[in-house]
N, C-alpha and C positions, 0 to 999 in steps of 0.2 A: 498533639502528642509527640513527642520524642522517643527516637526507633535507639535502642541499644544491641550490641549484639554480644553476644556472653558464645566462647569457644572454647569446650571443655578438653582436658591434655591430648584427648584424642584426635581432635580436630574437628570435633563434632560443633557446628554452629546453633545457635539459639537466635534469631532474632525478635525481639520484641517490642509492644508499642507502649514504653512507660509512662506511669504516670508522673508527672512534675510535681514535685514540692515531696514526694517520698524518697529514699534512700535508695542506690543501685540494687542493695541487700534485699529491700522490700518487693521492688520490682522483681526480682528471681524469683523469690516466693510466689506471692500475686502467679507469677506465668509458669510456676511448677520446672525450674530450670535445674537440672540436677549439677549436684557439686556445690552449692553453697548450703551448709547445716544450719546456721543461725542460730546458734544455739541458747545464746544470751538474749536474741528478741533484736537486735540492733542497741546495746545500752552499750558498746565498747568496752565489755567485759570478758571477751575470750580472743579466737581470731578462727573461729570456724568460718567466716566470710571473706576471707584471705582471697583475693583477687590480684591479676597483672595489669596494669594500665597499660591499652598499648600508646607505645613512647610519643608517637602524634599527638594522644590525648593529655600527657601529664599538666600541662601550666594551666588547662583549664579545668580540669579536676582537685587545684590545690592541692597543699601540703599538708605530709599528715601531725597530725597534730602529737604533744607529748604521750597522752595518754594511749593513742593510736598508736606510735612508735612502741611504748610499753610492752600491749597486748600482742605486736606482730613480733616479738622476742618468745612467741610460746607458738610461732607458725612452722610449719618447714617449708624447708628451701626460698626463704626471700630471698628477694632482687630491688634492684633499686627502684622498681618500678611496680612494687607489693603496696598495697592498700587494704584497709579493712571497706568492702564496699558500704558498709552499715554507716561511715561516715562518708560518704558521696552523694551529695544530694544531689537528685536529677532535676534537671532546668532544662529549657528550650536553648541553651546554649552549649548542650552535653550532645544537640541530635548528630545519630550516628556514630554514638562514643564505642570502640569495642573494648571488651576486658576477656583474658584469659581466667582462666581456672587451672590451681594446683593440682597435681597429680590427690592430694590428700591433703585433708581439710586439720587441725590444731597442728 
């Protein structure tokens, strides 16, 4: 399993044991991690799943895609290091990935 850790604006940590081959989005759900709504399901149609990559993790979490780039024009407050988690697939190469949480999710 791969451990991710999800730190909500308060600084409240999450650590979890994800499962590979689902989405960071999925895993939050799955482990009931507050601050991610999901609202679209993971179809990259809103940006309720708006996460921070921290900056350690970006080159192996890839780029976001157009349609990602799109969806995170209807988030607040991105940063260079904003991603929709619902397109982050988790692999044994993510273990230990952390991601931040917005204050507020679209």
């Amino acid at each position: 399993m791969t451990t991710i850790t999800y730190i909500e604006h308060d600084g409240t940590e999450h650590t979890v044991e994800a499962t590979d081959g689902l989405s960071v989005m999925e895993n939050a759900i799955r482990n009931m991690v507050p601050g991610i709504d999901a609202d679209c399901g993971g179809a990259c149609a809103c940006a309720t799943c708006h996460v921070y990559v921290d900056p350690a993790w970006e080159a192996k979490t890839g780029e976001r895609s157009s349609m990602e780039q799109s969806m995170l024009d209807f988030a607040s407050d991105v940063k260079e290091t904003s991603r929709l988690s619902c397109q982050i697939k988790v692999s044994s190469e993510l273990d230990g990935l952390i991601v931040r949480l917005p204050v507020q999710q679209g």
